[in-house]
C-alpha positions as CSV (number, residue, x, y, z in Angstrom):
1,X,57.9,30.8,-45.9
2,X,58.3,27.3,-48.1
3,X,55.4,25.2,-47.4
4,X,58.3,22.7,-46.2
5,X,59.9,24.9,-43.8
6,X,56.1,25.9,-42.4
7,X,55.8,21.8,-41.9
8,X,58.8,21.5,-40.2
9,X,58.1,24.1,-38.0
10,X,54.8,23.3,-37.2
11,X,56.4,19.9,-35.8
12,X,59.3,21.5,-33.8
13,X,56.6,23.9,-32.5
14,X,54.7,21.0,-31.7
15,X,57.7,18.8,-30.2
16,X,58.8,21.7,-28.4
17,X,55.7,21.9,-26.4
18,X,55.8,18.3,-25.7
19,X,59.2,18.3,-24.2
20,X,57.7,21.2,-21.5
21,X,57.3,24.5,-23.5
22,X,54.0,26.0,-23.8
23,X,53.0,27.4,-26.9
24,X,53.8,31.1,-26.5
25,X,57.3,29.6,-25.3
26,X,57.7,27.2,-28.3
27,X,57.0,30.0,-31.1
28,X,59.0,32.7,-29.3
29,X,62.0,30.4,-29.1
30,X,61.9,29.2,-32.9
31,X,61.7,32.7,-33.5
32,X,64.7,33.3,-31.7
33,X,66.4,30.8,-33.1
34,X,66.9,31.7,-36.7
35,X,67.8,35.6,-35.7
36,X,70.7,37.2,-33.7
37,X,68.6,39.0,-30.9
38,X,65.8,40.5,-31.1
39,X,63.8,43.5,-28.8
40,X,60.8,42.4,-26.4
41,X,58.4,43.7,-28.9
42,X,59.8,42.9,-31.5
43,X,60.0,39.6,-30.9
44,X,56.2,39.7,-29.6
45,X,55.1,41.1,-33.5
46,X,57.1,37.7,-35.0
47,X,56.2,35.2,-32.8
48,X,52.3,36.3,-33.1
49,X,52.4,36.8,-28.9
50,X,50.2,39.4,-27.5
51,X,52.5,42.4,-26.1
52,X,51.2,41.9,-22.5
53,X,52.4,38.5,-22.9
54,X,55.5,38.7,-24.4
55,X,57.6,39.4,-21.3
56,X,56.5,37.0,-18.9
57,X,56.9,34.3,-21.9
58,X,60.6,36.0,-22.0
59,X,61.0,35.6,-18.4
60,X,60.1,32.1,-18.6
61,X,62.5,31.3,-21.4
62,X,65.3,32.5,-19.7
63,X,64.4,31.0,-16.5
64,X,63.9,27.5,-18.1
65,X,67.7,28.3,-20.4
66,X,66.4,28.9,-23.9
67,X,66.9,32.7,-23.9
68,X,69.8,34.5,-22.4
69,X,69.7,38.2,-22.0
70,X,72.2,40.9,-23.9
71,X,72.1,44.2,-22.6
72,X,73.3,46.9,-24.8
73,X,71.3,50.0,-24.7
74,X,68.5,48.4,-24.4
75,X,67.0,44.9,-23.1
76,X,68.0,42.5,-25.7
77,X,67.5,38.5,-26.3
78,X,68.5,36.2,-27.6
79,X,68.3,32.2,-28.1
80,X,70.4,29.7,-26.4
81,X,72.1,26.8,-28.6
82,X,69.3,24.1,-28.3
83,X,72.3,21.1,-28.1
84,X,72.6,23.1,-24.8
85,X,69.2,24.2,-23.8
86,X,67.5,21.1,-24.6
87,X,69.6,18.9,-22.4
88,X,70.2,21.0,-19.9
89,X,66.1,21.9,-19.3
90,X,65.2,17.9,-19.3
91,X,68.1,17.8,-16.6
92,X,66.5,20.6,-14.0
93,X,63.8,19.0,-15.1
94,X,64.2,15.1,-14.4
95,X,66.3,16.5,-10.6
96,X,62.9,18.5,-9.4
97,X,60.9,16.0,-10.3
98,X,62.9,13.0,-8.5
99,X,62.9,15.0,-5.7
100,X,58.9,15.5,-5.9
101,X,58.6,12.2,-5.9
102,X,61.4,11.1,-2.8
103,X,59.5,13.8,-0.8
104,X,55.6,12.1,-2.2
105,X,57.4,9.0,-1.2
106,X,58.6,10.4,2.2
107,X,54.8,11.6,3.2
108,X,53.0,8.4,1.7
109,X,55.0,5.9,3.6
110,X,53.2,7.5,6.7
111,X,49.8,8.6,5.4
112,X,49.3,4.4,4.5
113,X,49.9,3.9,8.2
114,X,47.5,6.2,9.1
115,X,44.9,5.8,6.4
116,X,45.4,1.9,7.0
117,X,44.2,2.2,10.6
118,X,40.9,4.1,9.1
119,X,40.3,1.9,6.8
120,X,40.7,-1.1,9.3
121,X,37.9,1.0,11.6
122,X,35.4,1.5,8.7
123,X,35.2,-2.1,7.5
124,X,33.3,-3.5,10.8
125,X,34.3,-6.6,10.7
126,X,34.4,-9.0,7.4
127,X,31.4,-8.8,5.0
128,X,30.1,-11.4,3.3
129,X,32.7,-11.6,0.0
130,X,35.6,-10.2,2.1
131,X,37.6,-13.2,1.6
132,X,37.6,-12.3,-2.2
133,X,39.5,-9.6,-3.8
134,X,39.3,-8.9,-7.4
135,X,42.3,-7.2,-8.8
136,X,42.7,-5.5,-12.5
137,X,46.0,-3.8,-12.1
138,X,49.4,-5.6,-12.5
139,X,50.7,-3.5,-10.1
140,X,48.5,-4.5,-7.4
141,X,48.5,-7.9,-8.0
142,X,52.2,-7.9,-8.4
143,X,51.9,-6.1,-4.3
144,X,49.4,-9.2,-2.9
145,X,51.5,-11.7,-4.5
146,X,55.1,-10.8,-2.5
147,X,53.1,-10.1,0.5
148,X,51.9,-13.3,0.2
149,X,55.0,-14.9,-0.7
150,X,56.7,-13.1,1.7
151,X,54.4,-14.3,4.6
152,X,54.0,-18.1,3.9
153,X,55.2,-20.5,6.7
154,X,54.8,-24.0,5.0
155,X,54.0,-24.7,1.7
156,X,53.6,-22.4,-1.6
157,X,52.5,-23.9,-5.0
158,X,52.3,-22.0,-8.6
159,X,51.4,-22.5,-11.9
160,X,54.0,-20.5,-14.2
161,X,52.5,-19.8,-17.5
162,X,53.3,-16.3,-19.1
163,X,52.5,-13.1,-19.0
164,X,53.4,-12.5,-15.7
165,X,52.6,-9.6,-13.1
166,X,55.5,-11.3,-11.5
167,X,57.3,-13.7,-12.9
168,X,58.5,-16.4,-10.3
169,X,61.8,-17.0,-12.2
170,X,62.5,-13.4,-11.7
171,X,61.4,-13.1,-8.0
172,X,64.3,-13.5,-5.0
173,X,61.6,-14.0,-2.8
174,X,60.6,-18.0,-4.0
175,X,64.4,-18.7,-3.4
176,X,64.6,-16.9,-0.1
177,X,60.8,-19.0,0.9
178,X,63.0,-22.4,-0.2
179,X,65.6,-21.1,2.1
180,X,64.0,-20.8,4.9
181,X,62.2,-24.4,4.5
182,X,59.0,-23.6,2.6
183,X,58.0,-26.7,0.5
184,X,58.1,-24.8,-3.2
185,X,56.5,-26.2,-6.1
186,X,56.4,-24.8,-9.7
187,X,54.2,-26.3,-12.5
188,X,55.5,-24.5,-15.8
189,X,53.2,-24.9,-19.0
190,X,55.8,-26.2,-21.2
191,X,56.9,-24.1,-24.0
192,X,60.1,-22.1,-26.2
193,X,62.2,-21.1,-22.6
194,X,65.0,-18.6,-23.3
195,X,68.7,-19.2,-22.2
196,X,68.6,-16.9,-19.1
197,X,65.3,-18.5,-17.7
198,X,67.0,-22.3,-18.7
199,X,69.8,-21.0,-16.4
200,X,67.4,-20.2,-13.4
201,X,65.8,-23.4,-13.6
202,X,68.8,-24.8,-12.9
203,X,69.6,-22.3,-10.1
204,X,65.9,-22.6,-8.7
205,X,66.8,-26.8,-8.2
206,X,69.9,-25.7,-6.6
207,X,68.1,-23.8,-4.0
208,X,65.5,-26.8,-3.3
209,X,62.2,-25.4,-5.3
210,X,60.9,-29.0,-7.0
211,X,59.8,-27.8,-10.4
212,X,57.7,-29.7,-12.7
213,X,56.6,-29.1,-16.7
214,X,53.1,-29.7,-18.1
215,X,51.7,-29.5,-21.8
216,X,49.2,-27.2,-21.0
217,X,47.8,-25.5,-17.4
218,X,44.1,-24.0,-17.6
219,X,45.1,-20.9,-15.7
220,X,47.4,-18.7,-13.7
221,X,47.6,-19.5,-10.1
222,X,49.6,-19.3,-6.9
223,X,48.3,-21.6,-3.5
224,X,49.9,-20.6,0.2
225,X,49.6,-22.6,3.1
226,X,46.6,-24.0,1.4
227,X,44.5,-21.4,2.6
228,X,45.7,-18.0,0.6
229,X,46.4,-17.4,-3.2
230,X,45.2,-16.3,-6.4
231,X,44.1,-17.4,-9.2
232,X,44.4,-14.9,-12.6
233,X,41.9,-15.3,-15.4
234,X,42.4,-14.0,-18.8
235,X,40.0,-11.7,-20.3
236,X,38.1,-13.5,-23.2
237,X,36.8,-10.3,-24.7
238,X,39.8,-8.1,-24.7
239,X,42.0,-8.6,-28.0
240,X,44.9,-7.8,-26.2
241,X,45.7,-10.3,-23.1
242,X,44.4,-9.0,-20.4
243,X,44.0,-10.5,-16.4
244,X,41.7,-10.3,-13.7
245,X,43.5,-11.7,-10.6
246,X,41.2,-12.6,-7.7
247,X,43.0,-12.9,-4.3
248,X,41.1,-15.0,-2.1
249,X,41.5,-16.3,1.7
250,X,39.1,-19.3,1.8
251,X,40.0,-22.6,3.1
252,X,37.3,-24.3,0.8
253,X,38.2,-22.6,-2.4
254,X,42.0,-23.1,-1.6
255,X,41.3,-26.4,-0.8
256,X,39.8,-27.0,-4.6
257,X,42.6,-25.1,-5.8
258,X,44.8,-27.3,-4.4
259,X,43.2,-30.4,-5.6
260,X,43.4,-28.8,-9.4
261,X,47.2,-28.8,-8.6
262,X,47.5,-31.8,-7.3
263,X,45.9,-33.1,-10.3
264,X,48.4,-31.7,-12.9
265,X,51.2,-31.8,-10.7
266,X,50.6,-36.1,-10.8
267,X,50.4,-35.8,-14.7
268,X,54.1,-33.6,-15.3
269,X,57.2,-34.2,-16.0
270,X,60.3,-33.4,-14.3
271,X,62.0,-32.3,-17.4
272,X,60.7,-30.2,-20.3
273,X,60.4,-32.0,-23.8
């Protein structure tokens, strides 16, 4: 074999196996591939596949539609056109695994009930940092944040300066807070504002959120009621950006927090320069 054509299939071996073949799979199907059919042992002395092996690898071929059987007078195989295999696998595929996950869905939306109430028990009452939470994944933070938002009854305050876990411009929920008579503020750190987000500005207005622009804000955070929020710090060590949110529920430190709004809040401008 050219040392080309062993490079080239080296790599479809190796893509093969990354789109859900294993390797006895991946070499018996190339195989296949550039002959008409071929006998179970045959097949087993080209592809380098032990003999005890080389059915169950056929069986699984077949069963995942990269073989088909021909039966003549004897058991025959032979590979299926990969513009059809291909596709069709990552199909099956992408259907059982959607269901795996509406069924993991299905059983976790009542284990957190249940695992919520042990955790409640466990904890014994609040500790001595309870009222802080430090959070590391986006995710989560993204979770406190609408849960927050979602609760507030009188007042929510934010300074919007990118990246986001959420993004307020993006988030229904500040409009639906405005809506129901929450007092919302937004500080944005003033800066090159695509078209789209220019356009919710003006939509934000529209729906009663008072929103401010400043040169420069010293961090990332969100006040509630004055007494919940969070405040995101970036990571001075990591080259890429990186934040640590911590979620607190602390009338002093939301009361600081509030005065560090205040304080910029006094020094922006309704329109950005």
């Amino acid at each position: 074999m050219p040392e080309s054509e062993t490079a080239d299939y080296h790599l479809n071996w190796r893509k093969l196996q990354q789109v859900g073949l294993n390797a006895y799979e991946a070499r018996s199907y190339l195989v296949l591939l550039g002959h008409a059919r071929f006998k179970a042992l045959e097949l087993a002395a080209r592809s380098h596949v032990p003999r005890q092996k080389i059915y169950e690898v056929l069986d699984s071929l077949v069963e995942k539609g990269f073989a088909q059987v021909v039966q003549e007078k004897t058991k025959l195989f032979s590979a299926v056109d990969p513009t059809m295999a291909i596709p069709s696998y990552l199909a099956r595929r992408s259907k059982l695994l959607q269901n795996e996950l509406t069924e993991q869905a299905r059983l976790a939306s009542g284990l957190i009930e249940d695992l919520r109430g042990a955790y409640e028990g466990g904890q014994g009452g609040r500790g001595t940092l309870d009222f802080l939470n430090l959070v590391n994944d986006p995710t989560q933070t993204a979770m406190q944040y609408r849960r927050m938002l979602q609760t507030v009854s009188q007042e929510y305050a934010e300074f919007w300066r990118p990246p986001f876990a959420v993004d307020p411009l993006d988030e229904r929920m500040v409009k639906d807070a405005s809506a129901r008579g929450i007092n919302c503020r937004l500080l944005i750190e003033a800066g090159p504002m695509d078209s789209e987000h220019q356009e919710r500005l003006a939509e934000y207005r529209n729906h009663g959120v008072d929103i401010r622009f400043a040169e420069r804000l010293p961090l990332k955070l969100a006040l509630f009621d004055r007494r919940r929020g969070l405040v995101a710090l970036l990571d001075p060590v990591l080259t890429r950006p990186s934040w640590t949110s911590v979620i607190f529920d602390h009338e002093g430190l939301s009361e600081a927090m509030s005065g560090l709004f205040e304080t910029y809040w006094t020094r922006a401008v309704c329109q950005a320069d």
